[in-house]
C-alpha positions, 0 to 999 in steps of 0.5 A: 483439495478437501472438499470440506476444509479445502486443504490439500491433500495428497494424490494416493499411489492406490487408486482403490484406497481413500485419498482423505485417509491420514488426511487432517480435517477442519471442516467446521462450520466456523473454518469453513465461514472463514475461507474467501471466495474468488473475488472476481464478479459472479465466482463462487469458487472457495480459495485454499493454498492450490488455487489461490493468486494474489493480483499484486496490481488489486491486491485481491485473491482470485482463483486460478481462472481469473488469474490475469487482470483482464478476467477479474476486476483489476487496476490499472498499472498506474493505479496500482503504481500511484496506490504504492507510492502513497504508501511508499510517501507515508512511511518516508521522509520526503527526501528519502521518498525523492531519491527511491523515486528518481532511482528507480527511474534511472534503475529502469529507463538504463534497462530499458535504453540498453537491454543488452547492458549487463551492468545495469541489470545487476544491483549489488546491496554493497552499493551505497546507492542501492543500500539507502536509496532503494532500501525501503520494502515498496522499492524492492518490491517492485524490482521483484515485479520487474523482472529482478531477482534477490540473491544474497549478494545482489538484485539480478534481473536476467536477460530472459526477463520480460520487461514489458511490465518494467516498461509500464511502471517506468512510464506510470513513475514518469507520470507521477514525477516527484520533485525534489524536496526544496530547502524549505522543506527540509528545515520544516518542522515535524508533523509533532510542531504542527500537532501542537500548533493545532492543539494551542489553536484548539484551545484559543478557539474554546477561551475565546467561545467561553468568553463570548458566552460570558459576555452574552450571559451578563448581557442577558442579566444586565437586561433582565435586571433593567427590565424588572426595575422598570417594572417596578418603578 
């Protein structure tokens, strides 16, 4: 790595030439402010393309070193797992969210019960089930997690896989069950109704607050004027 810019640079062949020479630096103050550290606690180490993971539980980039969960301040696989069903809930209807949940389950648990089944280790993307159900970026992504590898074609998950993380997510999915949406809420109305009833609600509220002070305002004056024809009197 550049020890200025932290790029990379290539390893020369002669161990007498200049390994930074033909070697393009940014070694601005500003290029060099903008670089991360390791995230894990009391490193101090800058982060540039060869050293750098991303923690997909945390979501932060760590060094090399710290690479695996116990050596940095990580999350739990059920609070990651929580953390991208949020996600996952906010950018889908409730029913699309129900069945992605219930068919990652399945996809899963059939694994899980019978590793030594091929067909439930192949998910073809020609499969109405897999094209609607699982369609959506949070979905695919955690079948990659688990083992699962995307072709042209299909989602493979091979027998060499290690399903040990595929055995914490379907237990961290158990946990966070998610019922099927009901009729009610299917024929609900959109988030667009619920915005106006609060707008009209808004401005209820501010008629009825400018009639109180009205009324208070003439109560003040008929007050005022009965106390200044006593006077007077």
């Amino acid at each position: 790595l550049c020890p200025r810019c932290g790029g990379p640079v290539p390893a020369a062949c002669d161990r007498g030439a200049d390994p930074l020479e033909g070697h393009t630096c940014d070694g601005s103050p500003d290029a060099l402010s903008q670089r991360k550290r390791c995230a894990a606690k009391g490193c101090r180490e800058l982060l540039g393309p060869s050293n750098k993971v991303h923690c997909w539980r945390c979501q932060q980039d760590v060094c090399i070193r710290h690479r695996f969960q116990e050596e940095h301040d990580c999350v739990t696989v059920e609070v990651a797992v929580a953390s991208a069903l949020r996600a996952a809930r906010a950018s889908m209807t409730p029913t699309e969210f129900a069945d992605a949940h219930a068919t990652l389950q399945k996809v899963f648990g059939n694994i899980l019960s019978d590793p030594g089944n091929d067909k439930y280790r192949t998910l073809k993307k020609a499969n109405a089930v897999v094209s609607q159900k699982l369609r959506h970026p949070a979905c695919i992504e955690a079948l990659k997690l688990c083992g699962f590898v995307e072709t042209e074609e299909a989602f493979l998950c091979s027998r060499v896989a290690d399903l040990t993380l595929m055995g914490e997510m379907s237990a961290a999915l158990k946990a966070t069950a998610v019922p099927p949406p009901s009729a009610g809420a299917c024929a609900a109305r959109p988030k667009v109704a619920s915005a106006f009833e609060r707008r009209t609600d808004h401005r209820r509220l501010e008629q009825a607050q400018a009639q109180s002070l009205q009324e208070v305002r003439q109560l003040q004056k008929a007050r005022y004027e009965a106390g200044g024809s006593s006077a007077s009197s």
